[in-house]
C-alpha distance (Angstrom), angle and dihedral (degrees) to the residues before:
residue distance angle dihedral
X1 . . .
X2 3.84 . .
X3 3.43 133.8 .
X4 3.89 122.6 -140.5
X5 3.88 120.8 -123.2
X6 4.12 81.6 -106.2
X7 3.27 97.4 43.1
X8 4.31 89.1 50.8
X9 3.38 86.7 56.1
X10 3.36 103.2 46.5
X11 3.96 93.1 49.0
X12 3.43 88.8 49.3
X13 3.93 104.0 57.3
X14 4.19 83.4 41.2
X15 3.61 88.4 59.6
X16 3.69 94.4 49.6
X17 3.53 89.6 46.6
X18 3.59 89.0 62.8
X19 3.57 103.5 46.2
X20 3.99 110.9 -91.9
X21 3.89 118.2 137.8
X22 3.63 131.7 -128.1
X23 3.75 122.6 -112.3
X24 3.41 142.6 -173.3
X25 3.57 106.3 -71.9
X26 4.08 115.8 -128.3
X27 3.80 111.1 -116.9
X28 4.34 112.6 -75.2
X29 3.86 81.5 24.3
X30 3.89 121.1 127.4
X31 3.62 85.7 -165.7
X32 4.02 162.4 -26.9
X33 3.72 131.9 -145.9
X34 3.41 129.4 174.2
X35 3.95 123.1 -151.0
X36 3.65 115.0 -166.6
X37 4.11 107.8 -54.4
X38 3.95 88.3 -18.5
X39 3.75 120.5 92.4
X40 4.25 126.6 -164.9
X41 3.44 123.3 -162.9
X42 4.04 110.7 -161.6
X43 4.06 118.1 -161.4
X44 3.27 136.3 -146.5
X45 3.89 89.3 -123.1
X46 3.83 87.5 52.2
X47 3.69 88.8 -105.4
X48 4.06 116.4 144.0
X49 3.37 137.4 -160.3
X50 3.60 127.1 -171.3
X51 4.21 129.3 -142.2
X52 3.74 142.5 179.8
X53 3.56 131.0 29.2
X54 3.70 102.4 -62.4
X55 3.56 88.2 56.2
X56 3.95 90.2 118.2
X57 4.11 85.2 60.2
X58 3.91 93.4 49.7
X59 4.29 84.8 59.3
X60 3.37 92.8 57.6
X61 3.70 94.2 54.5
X62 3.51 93.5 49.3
X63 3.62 94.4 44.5
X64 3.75 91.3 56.5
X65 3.61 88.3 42.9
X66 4.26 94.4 52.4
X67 3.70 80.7 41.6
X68 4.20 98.6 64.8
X69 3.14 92.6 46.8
X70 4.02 101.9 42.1
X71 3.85 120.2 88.4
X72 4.08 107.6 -126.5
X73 2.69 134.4 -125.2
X74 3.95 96.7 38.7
X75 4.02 132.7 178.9
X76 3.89 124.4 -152.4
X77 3.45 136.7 -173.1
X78 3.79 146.7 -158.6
X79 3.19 148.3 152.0
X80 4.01 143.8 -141.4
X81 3.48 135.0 -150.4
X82 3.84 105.1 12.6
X83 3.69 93.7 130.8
X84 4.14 101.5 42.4
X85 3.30 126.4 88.8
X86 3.58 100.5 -149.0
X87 3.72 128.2 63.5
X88 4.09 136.1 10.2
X89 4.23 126.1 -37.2
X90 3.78 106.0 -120.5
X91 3.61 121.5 -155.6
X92 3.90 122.3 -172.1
X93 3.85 141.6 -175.4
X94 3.82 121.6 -171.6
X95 4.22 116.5 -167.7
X96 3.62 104.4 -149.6
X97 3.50 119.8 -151.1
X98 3.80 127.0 -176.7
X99 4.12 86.7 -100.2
X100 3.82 90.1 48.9
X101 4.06 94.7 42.8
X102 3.28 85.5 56.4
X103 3.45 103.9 54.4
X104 4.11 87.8 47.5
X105 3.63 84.4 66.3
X106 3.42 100.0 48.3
X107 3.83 91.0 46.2
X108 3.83 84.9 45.9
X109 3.61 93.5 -134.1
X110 3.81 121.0 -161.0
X111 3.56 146.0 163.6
X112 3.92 106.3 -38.6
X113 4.58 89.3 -141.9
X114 4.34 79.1 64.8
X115 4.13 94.8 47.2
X116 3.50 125.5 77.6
X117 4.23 122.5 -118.3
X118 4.04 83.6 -103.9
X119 3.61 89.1 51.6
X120 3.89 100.5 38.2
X121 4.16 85.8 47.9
X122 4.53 96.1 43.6
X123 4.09 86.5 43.9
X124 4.12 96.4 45.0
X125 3.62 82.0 55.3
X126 3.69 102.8 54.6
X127 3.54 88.0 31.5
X128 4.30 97.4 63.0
X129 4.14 85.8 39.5
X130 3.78 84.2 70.8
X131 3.37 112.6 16.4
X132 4.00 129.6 74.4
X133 3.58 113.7 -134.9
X134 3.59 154.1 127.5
X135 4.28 135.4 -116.6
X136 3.61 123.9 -165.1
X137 4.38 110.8 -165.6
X138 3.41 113.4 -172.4
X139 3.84 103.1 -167.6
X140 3.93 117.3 -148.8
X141 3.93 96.6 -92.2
X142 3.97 91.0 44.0
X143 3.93 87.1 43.2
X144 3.78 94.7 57.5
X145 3.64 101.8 44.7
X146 3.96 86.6 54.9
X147 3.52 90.7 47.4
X148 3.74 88.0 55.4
X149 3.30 83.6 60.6
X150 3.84 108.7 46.7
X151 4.16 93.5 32.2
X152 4.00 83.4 -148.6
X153 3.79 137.6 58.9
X154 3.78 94.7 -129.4
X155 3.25 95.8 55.8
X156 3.87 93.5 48.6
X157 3.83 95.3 45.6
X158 3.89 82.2 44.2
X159 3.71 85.9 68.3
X160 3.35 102.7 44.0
X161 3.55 104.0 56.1
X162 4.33 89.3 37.3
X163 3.81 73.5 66.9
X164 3.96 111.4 44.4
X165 4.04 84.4 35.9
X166 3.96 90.8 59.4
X167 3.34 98.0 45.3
X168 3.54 100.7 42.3
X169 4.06 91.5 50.1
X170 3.52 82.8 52.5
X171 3.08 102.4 60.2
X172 4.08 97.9 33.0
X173 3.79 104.3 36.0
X174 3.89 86.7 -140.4
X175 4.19 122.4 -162.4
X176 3.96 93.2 -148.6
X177 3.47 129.5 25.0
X178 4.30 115.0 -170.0
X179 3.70 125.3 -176.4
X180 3.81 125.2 -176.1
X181 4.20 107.1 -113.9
X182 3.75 109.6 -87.7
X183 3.57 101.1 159.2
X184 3.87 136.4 -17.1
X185 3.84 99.8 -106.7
X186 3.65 88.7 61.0
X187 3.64 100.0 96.2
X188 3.84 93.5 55.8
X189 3.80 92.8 41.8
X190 3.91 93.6 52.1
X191 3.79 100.3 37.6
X192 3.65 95.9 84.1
X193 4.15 101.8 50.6
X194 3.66 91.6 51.8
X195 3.49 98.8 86.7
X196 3.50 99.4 -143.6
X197 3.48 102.0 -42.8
X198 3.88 121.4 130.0
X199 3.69 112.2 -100.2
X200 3.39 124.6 -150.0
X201 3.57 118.5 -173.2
X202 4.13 119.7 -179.9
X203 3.72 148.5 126.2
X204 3.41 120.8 -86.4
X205 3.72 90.2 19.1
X206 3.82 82.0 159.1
X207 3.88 86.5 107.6
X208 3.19 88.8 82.4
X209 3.64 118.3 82.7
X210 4.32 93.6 -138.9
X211 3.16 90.0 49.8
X212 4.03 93.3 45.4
X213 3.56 93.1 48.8
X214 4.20 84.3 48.5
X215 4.18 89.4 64.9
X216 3.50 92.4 38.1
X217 4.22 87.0 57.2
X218 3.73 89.0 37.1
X219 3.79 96.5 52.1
X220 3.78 93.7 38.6
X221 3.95 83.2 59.4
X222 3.76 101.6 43.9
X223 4.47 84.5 48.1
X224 3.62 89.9 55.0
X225 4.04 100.1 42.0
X226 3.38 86.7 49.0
X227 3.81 92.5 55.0
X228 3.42 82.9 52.0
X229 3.78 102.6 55.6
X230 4.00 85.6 46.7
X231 3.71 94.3 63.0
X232 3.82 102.8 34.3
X233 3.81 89.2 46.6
X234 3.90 94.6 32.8
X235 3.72 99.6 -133.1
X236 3.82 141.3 98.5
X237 3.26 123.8 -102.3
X238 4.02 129.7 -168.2
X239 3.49 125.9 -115.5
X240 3.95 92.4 -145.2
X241 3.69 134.6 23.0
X242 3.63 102.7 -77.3
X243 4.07 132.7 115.4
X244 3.66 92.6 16.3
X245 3.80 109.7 136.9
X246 3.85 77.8 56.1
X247 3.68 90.5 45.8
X248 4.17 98.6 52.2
X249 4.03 77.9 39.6
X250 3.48 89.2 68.4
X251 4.23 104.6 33.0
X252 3.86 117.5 93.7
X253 3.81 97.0 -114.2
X254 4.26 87.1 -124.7
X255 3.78 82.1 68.4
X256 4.17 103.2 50.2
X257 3.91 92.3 84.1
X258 3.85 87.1 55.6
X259 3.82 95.9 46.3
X260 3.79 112.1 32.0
X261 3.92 145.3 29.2
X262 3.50 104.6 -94.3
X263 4.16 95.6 -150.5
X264 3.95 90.1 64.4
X265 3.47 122.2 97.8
X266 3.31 115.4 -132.8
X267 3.50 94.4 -89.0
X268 3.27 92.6 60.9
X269 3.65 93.5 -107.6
X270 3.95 119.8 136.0
């Protein structure tokens, strides 16, 4: 997670409040304080990281602290596997609650492109035990016939999340609604199923811990359907877009509708 440059401040003058000392800050640190046998480092990217044994205590404060300042309840959105060639687009909403922001925090959820597959995989599980939310997979064959359809990516993803936004804000009534940039029509295309709620739509919406815990679902997804395709189809597939001249070189031709995004190149380039 990441703190704001209000919510830094705020933590900070709480934790002096209560006792904890200043240190000497590690270098890109804004600073460290140290509260009994627990120790909190602050960054200057909002970033925190937690130390000592009363580490669990030092959550909590920060949790409360997030919480004051966080509009509830929140949507967020993200997607995986726009850009790659091979495998299933993902798409991913996650209503957060005060019970489920709190358990982001504690899981110390973060952008899924800085986790490893274990972690995306062990935190998409605690994260959908808590959290309401919805996923939309569009496998390779289901992905092409909608982008014969749309003719554009946008304008498919576009769809999908007008749809999983709606009915989630339905259903939730949420205050904010934040989804990670996918293209620039997205604003005007969502603004009408939100239902009042404030939308937020921006890159690197990752910041925020919804919309974290969204790309953490998403990717958890696309690793799993992808596992999936590799066993049913008996071949293996990259994660990224590397090796695949080699790759189509080596796919029956009957199976590239089932396995890839037919509008690539094969460079994986739209």
């Amino acid at each position: 997670m990441k703190l704001s440059s209000s919510e830094k401040e705020k933590l900070l003058k709480k934790l002096k409040a209560l006792g904890a000392k200043e240190e000497k800050p590690p270098e890109h640190a804004q600073y460290r304080l140290r509260l009994n046998d627990a120790i909190l480092t602050v960054y200057k990217s909002g970033s925190v990281v937690y130390g000592g044994k009363g580490r669990e205590k030092l959550k909590e404060l920060v949790a409360e602290t997030v919480l004051s300042d966080t509009e509830l309840p929140r949507i967020g959105c993200d997607e995986a596997g726009k850009g790659e060639f091979v495998g299933p687009l993902v798409v991913a909403c996650i209503v957060a609650d005060e019970k489920c922001l709190k358990r982001l925090i504690e899981l110390g959820v973060k952008d899924s492109k800085k986790l490893s597959n274990e972690k995306v995989e062990e935190l998409a599980s605690e994260i959908t035990e808590t959290c309401h939310g919805k996923v939309k997979l569009l496998i390779p064959e289901k992905y092409n016939r909608a982008y014969s359809k749309f003719k554009n990516i946008n304008r498919l993803l576009e769809a999908v999340y007008r749809e999983i936004v709606s009915d989630l804000c339905e259903k939730f009534s949420p205050k904010v609604v934040v989804v990670d940039k996918f293209s620039n029509r997205a604003e005007e295309v969502l603004k009408d199923v939100v239902k009042g709620a404030r939308l937020e739509v921006r890159p690197k919406a990752e910041d925020d811990l919804a919309v974290a815990a969204a790309s953490i679902v998403a990717k958890a997804v696309r690793l799993k359907t992808m596992k999936e395709l590799e066993k049913r189809f008996k071949v293996k597939l990259p994660e990224g877009n590397t090796g695949l001249a080699e790759l189509l070189k080596k796919t029956p031709k009957e199976l590239h509708e089932k396995l890839f995004k037919l509008h690539f190149s094969v460079g994986g380039k739209k």
